[in-house]
C-alpha positions, -999 to +999 in steps of 0.1 A: +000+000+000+010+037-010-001+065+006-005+098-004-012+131+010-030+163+004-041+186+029-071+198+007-095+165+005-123+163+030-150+139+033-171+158+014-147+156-016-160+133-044-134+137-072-098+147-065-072+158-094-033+153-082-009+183-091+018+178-120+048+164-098+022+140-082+005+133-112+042+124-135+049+101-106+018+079-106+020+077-141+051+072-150+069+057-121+044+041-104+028+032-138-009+037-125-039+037-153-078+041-150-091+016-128-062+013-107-070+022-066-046+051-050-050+059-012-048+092+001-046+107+031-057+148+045-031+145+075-063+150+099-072+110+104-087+103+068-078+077+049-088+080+018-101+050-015-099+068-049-098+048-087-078+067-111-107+082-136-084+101-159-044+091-159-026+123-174+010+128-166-003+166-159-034+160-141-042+123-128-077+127-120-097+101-090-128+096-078-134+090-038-147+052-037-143+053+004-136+071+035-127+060+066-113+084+101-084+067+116-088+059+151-065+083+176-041+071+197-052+070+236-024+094+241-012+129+233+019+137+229+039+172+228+075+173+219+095+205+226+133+200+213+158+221+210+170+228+174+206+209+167+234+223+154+229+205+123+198+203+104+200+171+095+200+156+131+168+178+135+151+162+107+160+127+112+143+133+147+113+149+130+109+118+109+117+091+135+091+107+159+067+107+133+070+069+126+068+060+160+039+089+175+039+123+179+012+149+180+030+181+186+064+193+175+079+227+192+111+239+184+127+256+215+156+283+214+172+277+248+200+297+267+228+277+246+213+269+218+235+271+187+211+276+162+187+299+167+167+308+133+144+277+123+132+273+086+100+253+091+091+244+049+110+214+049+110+202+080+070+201+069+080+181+042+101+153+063+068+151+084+045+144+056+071+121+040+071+102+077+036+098+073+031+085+044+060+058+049+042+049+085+004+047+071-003+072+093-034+094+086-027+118+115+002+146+105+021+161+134+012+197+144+043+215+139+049+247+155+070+278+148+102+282+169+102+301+203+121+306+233+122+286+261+108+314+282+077+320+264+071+284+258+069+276+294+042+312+298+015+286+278-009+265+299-001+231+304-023+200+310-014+166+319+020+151+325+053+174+325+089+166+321+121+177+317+149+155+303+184+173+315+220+156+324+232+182+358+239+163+385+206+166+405+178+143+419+156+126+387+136+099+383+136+076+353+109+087+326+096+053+317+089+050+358+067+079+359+046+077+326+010+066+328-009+057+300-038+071+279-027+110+291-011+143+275+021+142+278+046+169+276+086+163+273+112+193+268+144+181+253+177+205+255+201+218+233+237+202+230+247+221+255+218+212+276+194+235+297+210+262+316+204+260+353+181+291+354+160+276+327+154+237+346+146+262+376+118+277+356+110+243+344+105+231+382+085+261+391+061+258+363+055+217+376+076+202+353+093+171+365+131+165+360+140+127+349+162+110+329+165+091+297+189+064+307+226+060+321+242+074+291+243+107+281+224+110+248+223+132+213+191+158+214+180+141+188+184+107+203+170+117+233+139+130+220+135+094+199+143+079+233+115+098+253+089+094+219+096+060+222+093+057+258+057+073+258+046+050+230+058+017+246+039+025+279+008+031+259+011-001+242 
């Protein structure tokens, strides 16, 4: 099964024609004609049945044959990671998470971050890519980037934590978890939160545990703790 994706589709839509990139490939690499059965998804839990009606390198055109909403996962969960220095850890993350289950992505500029200006277009790529390579009809709110400050100002529900590696009392993440609950996790920089900011973490009720006895990559910690919450809520 392929899946594809297009923000625009409801379940009101009855006929559906794919742009010209999307078009070229289903005709001439996937090698789809009329007849044939393509599967779509909107990104908001729709899974989509449409048969090819018109196969034009320029404008494939499909008809909706069925609909059916993806059941939600019992959990939500809220990512907020520190950007890496290179863009392509970042990414791998943003896919990885994607696969396993995530709901929201926030990038946070911390006290020592090293990169600082986010360019959000293709990391919304990478998360529609992940979808569509997981069968998953639910695409990952991603949000703009914002300091660590103002992200903590927001109203929080649900579970809180705070993954950091100074040398202070924490409790293991996959200890704490419970399942079928929102679930926030903040992930540091490289050079991890500042003190001042896990004391602003601990004021606003966000717990401090770790990820393991190894210290870990930001990206590999946030896989770690995405992981974590999805095993629990097995």
């Amino acid at each position: 099964m392929q899946l594809f994706y297009n923000p625009d589709i409801t379940e009101q839509t009855n006929q559906f024609s794919f742009d010209k990139e999307e078009s070229k490939h289903i005709v001439k690499v996937l090698r789809k004609s009329v007849g044939d059965l393509l599967y779509i998804t909107n990104g908001k839990g729709w899974l989509f049945t449409a048969e090819i009606t018109m196969s034009d390198v320029k404008n494939c055109l499909v008809k909706i044959t069925s609909k059916k909403l993806q059941e939600k996962r019992s959990y939500q969960l809220h990512l907020a990671v520190a950007p890496t220095k290179m863009n392509d850890r970042y990414e791998w993350f943003l896919e990885k998470a994607t696969e396993i289950g995530v709901d929201t992505i926030t990038p946070i500029i911390c006290d020592q971050s090293e990169r600082k200006i986010i360019k959000t277009d293709r990391f919304e790529k990478i998360l529609q890519s992940a979808i569509k390579q997981s069968l998953n009809c639910y695409l990952p709110k991603l949000n703009q980037a914002i300091s660590f400050k103002s992200f903590l100002s927001q109203k929080f529900t649900g579970q809180r934590y705070i993954a950091h590696c100074e040398n202070s009392q924490k409790s293991s993440l996959k200890n704490l978890l419970r399942k079928a609950e929102e679930v926030t996790i903040l992930i540091g920089p490289e050079g991890d939160f500042s003190v001042k900011e896990i004391e602003m973490a601990l004021t606003n009720s966000f717990i401090p545990v770790t990820l393991g006895e190894t210290r870990l990559r930001t990206e590999t910690a946030a896989i770690v703790a995405c992981h974590s919450v999805a095993f629990i809520n097995e």
